[in-house]
KEGUNU-52626 format. One record per residue (C-alpha): residue in three letters; z, x, y; residue number from 1. Coordinates in steps of 0.1 Angstrom, whole numbers. Layout:
<nodes>
  resn     zz     xx     yy  resi
   ALA      Z      X      Y   NUM
...
</nodes>
This chain:
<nodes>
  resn     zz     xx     yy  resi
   UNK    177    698   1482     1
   UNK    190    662   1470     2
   UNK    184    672   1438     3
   UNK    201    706   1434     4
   UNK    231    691   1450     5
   UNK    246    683   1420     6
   UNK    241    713   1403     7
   UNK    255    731   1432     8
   UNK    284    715   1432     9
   UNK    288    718   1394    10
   UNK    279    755   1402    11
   UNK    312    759   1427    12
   UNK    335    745   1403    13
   UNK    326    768   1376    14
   UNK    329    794   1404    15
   UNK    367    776   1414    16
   UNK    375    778   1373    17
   UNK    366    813   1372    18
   UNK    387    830   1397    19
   UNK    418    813   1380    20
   UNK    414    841   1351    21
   UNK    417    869   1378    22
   UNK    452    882   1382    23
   UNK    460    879   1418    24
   UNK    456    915   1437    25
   UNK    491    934   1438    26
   UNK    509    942   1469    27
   UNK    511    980   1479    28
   UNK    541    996   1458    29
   UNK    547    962   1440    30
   UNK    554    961   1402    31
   UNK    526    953   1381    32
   UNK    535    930   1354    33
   UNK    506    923   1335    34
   UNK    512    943   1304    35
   UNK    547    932   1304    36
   UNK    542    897   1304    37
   UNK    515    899   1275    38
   UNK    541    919   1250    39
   UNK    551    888   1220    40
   UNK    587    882   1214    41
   UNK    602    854   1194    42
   UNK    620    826   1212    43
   UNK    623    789   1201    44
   UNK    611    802   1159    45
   UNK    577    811   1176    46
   UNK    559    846   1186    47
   UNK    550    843   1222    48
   UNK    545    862   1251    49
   UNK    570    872   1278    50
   UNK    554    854   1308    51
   UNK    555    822   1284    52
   UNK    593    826   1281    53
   UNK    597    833   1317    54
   UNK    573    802   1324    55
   UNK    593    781   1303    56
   UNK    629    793   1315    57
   UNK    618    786   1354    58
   UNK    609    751   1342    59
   UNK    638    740   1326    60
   UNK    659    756   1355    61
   UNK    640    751   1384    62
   UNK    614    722   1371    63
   UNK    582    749   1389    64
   UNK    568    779   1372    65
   UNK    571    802   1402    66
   UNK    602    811   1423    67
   UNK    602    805   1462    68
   UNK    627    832   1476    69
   UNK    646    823   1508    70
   UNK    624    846   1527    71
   UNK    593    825   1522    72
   UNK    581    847   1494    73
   UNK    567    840   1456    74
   UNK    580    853   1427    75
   UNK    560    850   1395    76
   UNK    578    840   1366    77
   UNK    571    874   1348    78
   UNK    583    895   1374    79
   UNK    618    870   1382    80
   UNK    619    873   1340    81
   UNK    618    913   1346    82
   UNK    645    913   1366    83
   UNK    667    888   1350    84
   UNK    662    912   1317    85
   UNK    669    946   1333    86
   UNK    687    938   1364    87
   UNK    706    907   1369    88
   UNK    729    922   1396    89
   UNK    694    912   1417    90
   UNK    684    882   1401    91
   UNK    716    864   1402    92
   UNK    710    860   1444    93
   UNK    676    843   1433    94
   UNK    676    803   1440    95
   UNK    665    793   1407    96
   UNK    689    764   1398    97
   UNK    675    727   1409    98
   UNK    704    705   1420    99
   UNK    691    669   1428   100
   UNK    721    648   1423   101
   UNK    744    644   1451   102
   UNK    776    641   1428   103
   UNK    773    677   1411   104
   UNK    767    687   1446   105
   UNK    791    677   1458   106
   UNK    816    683   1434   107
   UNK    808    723   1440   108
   UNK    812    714   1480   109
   UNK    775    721   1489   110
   UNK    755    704   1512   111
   UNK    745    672   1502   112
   UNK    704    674   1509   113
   UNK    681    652   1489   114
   UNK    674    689   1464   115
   UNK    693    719   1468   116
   UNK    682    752   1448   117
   UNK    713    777   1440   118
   UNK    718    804   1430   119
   UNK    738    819   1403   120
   UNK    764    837   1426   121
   UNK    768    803   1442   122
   UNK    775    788   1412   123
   UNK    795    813   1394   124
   UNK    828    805   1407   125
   UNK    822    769   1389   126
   UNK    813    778   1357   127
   UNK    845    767   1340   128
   UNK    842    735   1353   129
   UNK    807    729   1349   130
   UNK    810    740   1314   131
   UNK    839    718   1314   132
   UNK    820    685   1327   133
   UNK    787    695   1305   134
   UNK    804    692   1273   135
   UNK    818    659   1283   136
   UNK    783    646   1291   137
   UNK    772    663   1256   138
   UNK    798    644   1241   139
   UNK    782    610   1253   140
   UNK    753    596   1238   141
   UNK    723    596   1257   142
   UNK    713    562   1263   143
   UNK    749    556   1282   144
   UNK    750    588   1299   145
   UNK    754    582   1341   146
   UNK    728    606   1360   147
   UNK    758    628   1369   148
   UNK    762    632   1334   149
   UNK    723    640   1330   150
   UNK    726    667   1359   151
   UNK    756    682   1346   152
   UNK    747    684   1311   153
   UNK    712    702   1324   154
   UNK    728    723   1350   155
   UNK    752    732   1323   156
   UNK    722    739   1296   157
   UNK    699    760   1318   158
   UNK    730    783   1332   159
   UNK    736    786   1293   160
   UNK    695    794   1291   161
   UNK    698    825   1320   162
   UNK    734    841   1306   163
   UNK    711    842   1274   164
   UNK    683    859   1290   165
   UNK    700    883   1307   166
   UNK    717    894   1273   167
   UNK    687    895   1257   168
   UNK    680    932   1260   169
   UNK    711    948   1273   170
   UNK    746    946   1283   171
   UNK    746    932   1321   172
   UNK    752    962   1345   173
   UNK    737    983   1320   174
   UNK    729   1015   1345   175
   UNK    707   1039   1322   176
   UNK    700   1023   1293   177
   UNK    679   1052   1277   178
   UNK    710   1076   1276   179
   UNK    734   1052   1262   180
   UNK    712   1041   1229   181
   UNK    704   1084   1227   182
   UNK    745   1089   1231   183
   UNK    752   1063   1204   184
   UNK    725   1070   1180   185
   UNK    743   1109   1185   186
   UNK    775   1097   1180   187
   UNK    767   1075   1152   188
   UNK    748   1105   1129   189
   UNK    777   1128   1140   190
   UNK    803   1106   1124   191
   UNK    781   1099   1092   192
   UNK    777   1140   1089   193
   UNK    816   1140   1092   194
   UNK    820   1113   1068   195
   UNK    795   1130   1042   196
   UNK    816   1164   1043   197
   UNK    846   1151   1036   198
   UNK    859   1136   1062   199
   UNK    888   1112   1053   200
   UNK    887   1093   1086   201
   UNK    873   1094   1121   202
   UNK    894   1109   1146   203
   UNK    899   1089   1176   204
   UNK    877   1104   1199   205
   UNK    855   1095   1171   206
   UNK    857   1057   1169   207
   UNK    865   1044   1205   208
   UNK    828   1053   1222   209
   UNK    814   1040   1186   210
   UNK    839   1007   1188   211
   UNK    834   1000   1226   212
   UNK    790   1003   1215   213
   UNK    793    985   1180   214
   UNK    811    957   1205   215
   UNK    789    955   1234   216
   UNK    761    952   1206   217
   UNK    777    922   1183   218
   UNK    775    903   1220   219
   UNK    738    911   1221   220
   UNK    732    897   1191   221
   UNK    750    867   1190   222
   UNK    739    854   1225   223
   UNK    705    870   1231   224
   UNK    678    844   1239   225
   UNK    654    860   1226   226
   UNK    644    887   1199   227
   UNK    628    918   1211   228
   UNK    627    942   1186   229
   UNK    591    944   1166   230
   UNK    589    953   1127   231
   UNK    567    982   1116   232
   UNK    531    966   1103   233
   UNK    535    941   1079   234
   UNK    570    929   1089   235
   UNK    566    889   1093   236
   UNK    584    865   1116   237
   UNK    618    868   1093   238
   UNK    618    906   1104   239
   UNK    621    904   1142   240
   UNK    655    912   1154   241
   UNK    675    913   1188   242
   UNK    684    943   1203   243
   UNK    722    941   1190   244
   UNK    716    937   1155   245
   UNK    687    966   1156   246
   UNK    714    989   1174   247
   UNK    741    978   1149   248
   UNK    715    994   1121   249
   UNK    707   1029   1136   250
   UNK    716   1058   1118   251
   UNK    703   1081   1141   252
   UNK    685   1090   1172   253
   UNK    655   1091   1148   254
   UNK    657   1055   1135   255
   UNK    658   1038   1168   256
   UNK    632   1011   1173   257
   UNK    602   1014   1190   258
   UNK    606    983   1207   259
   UNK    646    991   1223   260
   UNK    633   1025   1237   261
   UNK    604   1014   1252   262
   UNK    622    984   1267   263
   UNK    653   1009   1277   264
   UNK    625   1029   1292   265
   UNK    609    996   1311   266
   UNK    642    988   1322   267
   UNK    653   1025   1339   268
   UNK    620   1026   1356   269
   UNK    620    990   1371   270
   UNK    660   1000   1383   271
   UNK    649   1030   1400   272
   UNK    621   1013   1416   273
   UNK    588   1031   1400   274
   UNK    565   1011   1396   275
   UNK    542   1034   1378   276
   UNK    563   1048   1351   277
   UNK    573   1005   1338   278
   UNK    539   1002   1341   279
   UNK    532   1031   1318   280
   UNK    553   1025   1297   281
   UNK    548    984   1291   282
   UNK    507    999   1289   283
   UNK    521   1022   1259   284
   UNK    544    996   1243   285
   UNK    516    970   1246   286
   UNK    493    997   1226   287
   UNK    518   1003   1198   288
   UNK    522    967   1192   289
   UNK    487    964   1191   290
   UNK    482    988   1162   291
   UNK    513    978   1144   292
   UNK    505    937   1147   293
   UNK    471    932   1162   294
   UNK    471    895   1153   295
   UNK    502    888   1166   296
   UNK    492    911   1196   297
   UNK    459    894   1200   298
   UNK    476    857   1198   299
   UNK    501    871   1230   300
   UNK    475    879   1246   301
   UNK    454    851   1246   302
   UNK    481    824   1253   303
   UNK    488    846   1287   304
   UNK    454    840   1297   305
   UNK    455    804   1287   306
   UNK    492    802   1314   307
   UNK    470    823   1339   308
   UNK    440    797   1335   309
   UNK    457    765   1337   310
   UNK    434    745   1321   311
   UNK    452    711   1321   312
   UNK    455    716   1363   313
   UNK    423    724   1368   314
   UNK    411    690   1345   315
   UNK    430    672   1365   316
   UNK    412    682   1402   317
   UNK    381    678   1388   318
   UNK    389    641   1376   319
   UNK    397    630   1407   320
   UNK    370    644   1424   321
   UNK    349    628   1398   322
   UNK    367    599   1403   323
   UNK    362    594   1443   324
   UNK    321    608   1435   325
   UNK    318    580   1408   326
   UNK    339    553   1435   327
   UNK    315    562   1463   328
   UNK    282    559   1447   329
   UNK    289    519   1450   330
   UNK    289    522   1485   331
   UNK    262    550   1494   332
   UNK    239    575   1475   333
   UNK    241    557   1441   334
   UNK    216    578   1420   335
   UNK    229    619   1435   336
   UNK    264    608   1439   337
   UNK    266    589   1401   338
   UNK    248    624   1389   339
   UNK    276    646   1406   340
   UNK    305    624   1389   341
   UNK    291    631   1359   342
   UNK    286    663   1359   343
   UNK    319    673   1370   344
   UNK    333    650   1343   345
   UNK    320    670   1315   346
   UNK    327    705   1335   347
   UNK    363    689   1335   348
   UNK    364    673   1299   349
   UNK    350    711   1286   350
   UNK    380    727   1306   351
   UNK    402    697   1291   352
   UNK    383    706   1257   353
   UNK    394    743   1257   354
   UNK    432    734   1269   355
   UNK    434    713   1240   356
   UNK    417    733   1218   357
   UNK    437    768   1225   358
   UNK    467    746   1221   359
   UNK    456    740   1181   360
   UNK    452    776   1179   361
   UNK    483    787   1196   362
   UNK    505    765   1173   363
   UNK    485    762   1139   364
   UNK    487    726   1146   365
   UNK    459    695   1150   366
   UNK    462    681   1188   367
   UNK    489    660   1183   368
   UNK    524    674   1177   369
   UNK    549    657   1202   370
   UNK    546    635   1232   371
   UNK    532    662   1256   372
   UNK    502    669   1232   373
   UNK    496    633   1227   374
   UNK    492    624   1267   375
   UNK    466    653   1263   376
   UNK    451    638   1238   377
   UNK    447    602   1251   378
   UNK    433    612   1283   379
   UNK    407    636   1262   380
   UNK    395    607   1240   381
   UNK    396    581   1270   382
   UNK    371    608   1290   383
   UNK    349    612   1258   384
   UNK    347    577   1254   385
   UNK    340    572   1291   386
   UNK    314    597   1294   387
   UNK    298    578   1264   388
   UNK    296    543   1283   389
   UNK    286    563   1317   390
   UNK    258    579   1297   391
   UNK    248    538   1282   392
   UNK    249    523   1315   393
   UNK    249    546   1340   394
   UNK    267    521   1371   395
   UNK    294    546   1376   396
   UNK    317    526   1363   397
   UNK    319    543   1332   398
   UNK    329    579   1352   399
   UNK    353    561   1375   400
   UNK    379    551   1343   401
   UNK    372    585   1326   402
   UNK    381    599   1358   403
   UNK    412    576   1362   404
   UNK    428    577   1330   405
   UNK    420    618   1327   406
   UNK    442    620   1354   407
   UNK    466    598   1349   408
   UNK    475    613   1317   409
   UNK    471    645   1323   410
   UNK    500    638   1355   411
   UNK    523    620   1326   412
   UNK    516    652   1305   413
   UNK    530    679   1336   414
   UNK    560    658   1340   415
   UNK    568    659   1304   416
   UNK    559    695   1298   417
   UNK    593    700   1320   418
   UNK    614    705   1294   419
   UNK    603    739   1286   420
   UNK    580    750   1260   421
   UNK    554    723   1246   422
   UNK    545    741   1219   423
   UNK    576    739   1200   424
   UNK    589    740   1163   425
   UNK    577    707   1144   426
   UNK    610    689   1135   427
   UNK    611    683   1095   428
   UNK    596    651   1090   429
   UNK    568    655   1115   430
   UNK    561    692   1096   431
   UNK    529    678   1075   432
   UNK    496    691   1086   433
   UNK    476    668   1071   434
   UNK    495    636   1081   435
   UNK    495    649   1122   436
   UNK    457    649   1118   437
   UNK    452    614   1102   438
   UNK    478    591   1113   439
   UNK    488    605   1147   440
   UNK    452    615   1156   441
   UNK    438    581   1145   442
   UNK    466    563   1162   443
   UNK    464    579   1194   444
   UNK    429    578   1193   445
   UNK    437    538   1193   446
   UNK    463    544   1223   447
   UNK    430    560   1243   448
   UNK    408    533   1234   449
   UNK    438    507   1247   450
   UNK    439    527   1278   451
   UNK    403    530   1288   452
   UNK    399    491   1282   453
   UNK    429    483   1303   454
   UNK    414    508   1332   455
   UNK    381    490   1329   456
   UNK    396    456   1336   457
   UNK    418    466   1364   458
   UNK    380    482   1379   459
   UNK    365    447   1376   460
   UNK    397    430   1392   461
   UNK    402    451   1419   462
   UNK    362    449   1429   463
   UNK    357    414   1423   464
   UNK    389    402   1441   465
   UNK    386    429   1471   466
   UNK    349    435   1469   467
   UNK    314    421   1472   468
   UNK    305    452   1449   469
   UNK    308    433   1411   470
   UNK    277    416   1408   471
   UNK    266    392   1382   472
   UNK    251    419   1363   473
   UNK    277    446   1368   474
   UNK    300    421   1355   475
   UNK    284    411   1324   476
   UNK    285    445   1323   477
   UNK    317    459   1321   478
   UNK    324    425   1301   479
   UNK    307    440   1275   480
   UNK    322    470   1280   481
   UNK    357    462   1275   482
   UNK    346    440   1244   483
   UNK    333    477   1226   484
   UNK    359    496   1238   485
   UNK    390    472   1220   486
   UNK    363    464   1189   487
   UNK    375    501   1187   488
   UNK    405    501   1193   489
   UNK    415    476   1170   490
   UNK    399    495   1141   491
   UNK    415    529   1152   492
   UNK    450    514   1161   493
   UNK    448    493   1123   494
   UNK    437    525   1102   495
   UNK    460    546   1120   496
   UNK    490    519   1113   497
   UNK    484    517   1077   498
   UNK    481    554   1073   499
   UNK    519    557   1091   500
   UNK    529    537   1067   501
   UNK    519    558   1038   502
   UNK    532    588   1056   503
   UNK    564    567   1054   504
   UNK    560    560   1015   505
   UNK    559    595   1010   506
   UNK    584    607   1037   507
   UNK    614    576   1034   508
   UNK    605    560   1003   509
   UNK    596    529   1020   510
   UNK    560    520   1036   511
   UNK    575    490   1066   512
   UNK    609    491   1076   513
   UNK    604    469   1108   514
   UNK    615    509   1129   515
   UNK    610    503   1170   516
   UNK    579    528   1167   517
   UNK    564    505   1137   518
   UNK    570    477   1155   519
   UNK    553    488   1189   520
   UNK    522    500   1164   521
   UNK    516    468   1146   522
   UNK    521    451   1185   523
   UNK    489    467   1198   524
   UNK    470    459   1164   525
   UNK    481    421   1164   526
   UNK    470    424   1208   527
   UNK    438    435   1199   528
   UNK    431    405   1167   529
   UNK    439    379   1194   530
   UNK    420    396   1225   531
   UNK    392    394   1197   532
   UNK    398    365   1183   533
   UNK    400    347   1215   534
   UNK    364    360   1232   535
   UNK    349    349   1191   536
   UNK    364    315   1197   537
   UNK    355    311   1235   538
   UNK    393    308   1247   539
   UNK    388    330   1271   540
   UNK    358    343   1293   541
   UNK    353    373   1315   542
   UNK    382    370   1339   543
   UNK    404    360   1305   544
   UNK    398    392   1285   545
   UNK    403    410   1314   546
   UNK    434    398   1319   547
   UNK    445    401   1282   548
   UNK    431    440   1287   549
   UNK    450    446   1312   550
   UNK    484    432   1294   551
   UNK    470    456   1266   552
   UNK    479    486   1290   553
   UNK    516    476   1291   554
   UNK    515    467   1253   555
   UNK    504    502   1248   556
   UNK    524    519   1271   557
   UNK    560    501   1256   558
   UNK    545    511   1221   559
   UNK    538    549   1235   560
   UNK    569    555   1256   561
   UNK    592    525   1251   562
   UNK    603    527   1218   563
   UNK    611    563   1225   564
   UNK    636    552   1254   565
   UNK    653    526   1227   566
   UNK    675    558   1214   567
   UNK    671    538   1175   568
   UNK    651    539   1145   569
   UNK    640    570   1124   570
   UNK    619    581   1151   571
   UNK    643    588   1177   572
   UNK    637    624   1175   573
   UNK    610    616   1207   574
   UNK    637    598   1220   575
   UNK    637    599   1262   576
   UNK    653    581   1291   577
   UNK    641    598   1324   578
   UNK    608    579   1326   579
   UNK    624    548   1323   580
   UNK    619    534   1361   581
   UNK    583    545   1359   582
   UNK    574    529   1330   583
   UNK    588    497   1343   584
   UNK    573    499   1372   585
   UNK    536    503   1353   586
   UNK    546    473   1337   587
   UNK    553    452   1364   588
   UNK    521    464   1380   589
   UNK    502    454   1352   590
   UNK    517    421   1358   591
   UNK    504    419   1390   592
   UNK    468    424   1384   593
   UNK    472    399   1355   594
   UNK    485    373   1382   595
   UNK    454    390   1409   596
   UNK    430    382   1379   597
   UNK    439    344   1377   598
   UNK    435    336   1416   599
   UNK    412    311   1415   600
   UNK    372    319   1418   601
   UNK    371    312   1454   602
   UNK    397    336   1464   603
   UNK    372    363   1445   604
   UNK    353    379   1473   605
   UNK    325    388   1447   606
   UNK    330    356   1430   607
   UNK    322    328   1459   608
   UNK    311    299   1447   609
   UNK    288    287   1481   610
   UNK    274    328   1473   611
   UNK    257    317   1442   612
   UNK    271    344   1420   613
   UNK    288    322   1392   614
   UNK    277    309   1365   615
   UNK    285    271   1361   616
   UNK    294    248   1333   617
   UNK    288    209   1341   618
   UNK    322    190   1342   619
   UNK    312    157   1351   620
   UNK    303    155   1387   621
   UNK    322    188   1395   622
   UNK    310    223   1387   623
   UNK    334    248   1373   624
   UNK    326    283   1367   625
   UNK    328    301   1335   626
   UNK    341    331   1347   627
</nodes>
């Protein structure tokens, strides 16, 4: 039984992964938004799906993906997205808008909790002066903005987002919106027949229903969020339009789109609560724009399931229990528990592997596009390379980093995927295929190596200080260990500095320009010659490069993330501020298990000189250890 254990476990996470691609059941007489949420629109210069732009919208509004009503219920993003679109009268009581700062808060005479969600009737009697105060804060740069400034300028941006959305089909308090496209596609051939005959002018009775439509309309398409309307087969992206300027081009009751009646349709059943007819007729939109763009169809489809699935969350479980496995087999049940770890570590590196992966496939991109994709990245190459040394030495040690670092990136990755979609338009100079899958791949490759090393050295501080668990051999060990790992990381983080730098040529006209991120690149680099260096030359032994690993973590971190939050340089278009406390505070811990790492050897629990476990150098008539 000992040895299926393992496998069983492996066998109930694959079991826990599984049921994730299960819709949950529906409620008796609830609205089934399945179909819906699949159909592709384009929002943000990309085709996706509906639940991605309700997913996305709830995120930058209310930092969560789902929608906690007052009553205690859930909402799912496609279904709050549903009634945003088709009837906002409803969603506008929702509590979607996240209010943390105690200013803005006050400044709208709320209650002054630690987070307050509103709503948009709440807020609407504000809206002037929130506009009013977000334009100021838009009109200050960045780095000197105050957080009132940073809530206002967000609260301002995502009410901005939902008047968007809720234009994006039609008119607010739109009643039947089936009979009002039919009446103005009528009214619309009627006076083109009149016109044709003869017709000098339009009488009046003519042109006010047409001029009170053609109005209503322009507003559509110059606000919508989103574009709606589908071209026939073989249209590309350049032929999608809102449902404004599509209505502004009917002729006649014959040439409306496909996509405005069946949406008008979806929108007069969900209003007159049937739940059967939306669902019929998102089923029967769904089908059309299956034959008319089954690519496009098939590519909606599949990034719903990937939402549904949620990959990245489910990594990040199975690291940690991988983590605490690979932790405890020092203590008890080395050989089944070390076996578990790894298991689940490659269950969660193949879930980690097809997250990644359907990302590349989504956008048409390599895996590293923006900060987001890179923090996936480094915590899939620091997992690989983990596995690898787990798989050499097979301690445990090598699991307990993957497991770390997998989960400590994939953590920094949710909290930057906040912003809204991660899958974004490349900005111009980052638009180069081949360039995002040899400089930044190779770089960040480097930035995993960097990590892993610095995770490994904080694993022998932490058990030789605390611990009687790092033996002379375990040492030795993970000495060697962190030796590989930077030998790597040196060449990685070199070749992938060089190769910027010829991206530069081409892109600037100049291959060094001494630019923050250049600067942070050619940081690690010069870190890792000295780390090497020094071990070569015998400056420094175990405890020494440990330390020096560890100072490579916040070497790495300021080159990933600080030279973002500097606001200068050419590559400011990653520029951030909000994680500037945390990365400080990674820093300063970094520092302190440099300072653990020089207590001296008899303060090391694992490292006692009466317990025999050094080895000793002769000093005259004093030993001295050559740890």
């Amino acid at each position: 039984m000992k040895r299926l254990a393992p496998y069983l476990v492996l066998l109930a996470a694959c079991l826990w992964i599984a049921a994730s691609w299960h819709a949950p059941k529906l409620k008796p007489d609830s609205f089934d938004v399945r179909s819906f949420s699949r159909l592709p629109v384009l929002a943000g210069g990309r085709i996706k799906p509906l639940d991605t732009v309700a997913r996305n919208s709830l995120l930058i509004m209310r930092g969560k993906q789902t929608l906690r009503l007052s009553n205690g219920e859930s909402l799912e993003a496609s279904r709050w997205l549903a009634d945003v679109l088709f009837q906002a009268s409803i969603a506008d009581g929702y509590p979607v808008f996240a209010i943390a700062n105690q200013d803005v808060l006050g400044m709208f005479g709320l209650p002054q909790a630690n987070k307050r969600y509103c709503s948009y009737t709440e807020l609407q009697p504000y809206l002037t002066k929130i506009d009013e105060e977000g334009q100021r804060a838009a009109d200050t740069e960045a780095p000197k903005r105050t957080p009132f400034h940073t809530a206002i300028y967000n609260l301002r941006n995502s009410l901005v987002l939902y008047q968007q959305l809720k234009g994006s089909i039609h008119p607010e308090n739109t009643k039947d919106f089936s009979k009002e496209i039919q009446s103005y596609a009528e009214a619309v051939a009627a006076a083109g027949t009149a016109l044709k005959q003869g017709a000098a002018t339009l009488t009046d009775d003519q042109r006010a229903p047409l001029a009170i439509a053609a109005a209503r309309y322009e507003s559509l398409a110059q606000f919508a969020h989103m574009l709606v309307v589908a071209p026939p087969a073989g249209g590309g992206v350049a032929a999608w339009l809102s449902t404004g300027t599509a209505l502004l081009r009917v002729e006649s009751p014959a040439s409306i789109p496909v996509s405005v009646s069946a949406y008008a349709r979806m929108g007069d059943a969900l209003r007159a609560g049937n739940p059967a007819s939306f669902a019929r007729e998102a089923d029967a939109y769904a089908d059309w724009i299956g034959k008319q763009h089954p690519e496009l169809a098939g590519r909606a489809g599949f990034e719903q399931r990937f939402n549904l699935s949620q990959p990245f969350y489910h990594s990040m479980v199975l690291y940690v229990g991988a983590f605490l496995l690979a932790c405890a087999s020092w203590l008890v049940c080395p050989k089944g528990l070390r076996k578990t770890a790894f298991l689940l570590l490659v269950l969660a590196l193949a879930v980690h592997s097809f997250g990644m992966f359907s990302r590349m496939y989504l956008q048409g991109r390599p895996p590293v596009t923006n900060l987001y994709s890179s923090a996936i990245f480094v915590g899939w190459g620091a997992v690989l390379l983990g596995l690898v040394l787990e798989r050499l030495f097979r301690d445990g040690i090598g699991a307990a980093c993957a497991g770390m670092v997998g989960f400590i990136t994939l953590v920094i990755a949710h909290h930057l995927g906040s912003n809204g979609d991660t899958l974004e338009m490349m900005t111009a100079v980052l638009d180069s295929n081949l360039w995002l899958a040899t400089h930044v791949v190779v770089i960040t490759a480097g930035y995993s190596a960097m990590f892993l090393a610095g995770m490994l050295a904080v694993i022998y501080v932490c058990l030789g200080v605390f611990t009687r668990l790092l033996t002379r051999e375990s040492a030795q060990t993970l000495t060697r260990m962190v030796y590989g790992i930077i030998c790597f990381a040196t060449l990685f983080s070199f070749v992938g500095t060089v190769l910027g730098g010829i991206w530069a040529d081409q892109s600037w006209g100049r291959f060094w320009g001494w630019d923050p991120k250049e600067n942070g690149a050619l940081l690690i680099v010069l870190w890792c010659a000295i780390i090497l260096h020094s071990r070569w030359r015998g400056l420094v032994r175990q405890r020494g490069l440990m330390a020096m690993a560890i100072c490579g973590n916040a070497i790495t971190s300021f080159s990933w993330f600080g030279v973002n939050m500097l606001g200068v340089g050419l590559h400011t278009y990653g520029f951030m501020d909000k994680a500037f406390p945390w990365l400080v505070a990674f820093v300063l811990a970094q520092g302190a298990l440099i300072l653990l790492s020089r207590l001296p050897v008899r303060y090391w629990r694992s490292f006692r000189l009466e317990a025999g476990h050094c080895d000793f150098v002769a000093t005259g008539d004093k030993p001295r250890c050559s740890l």
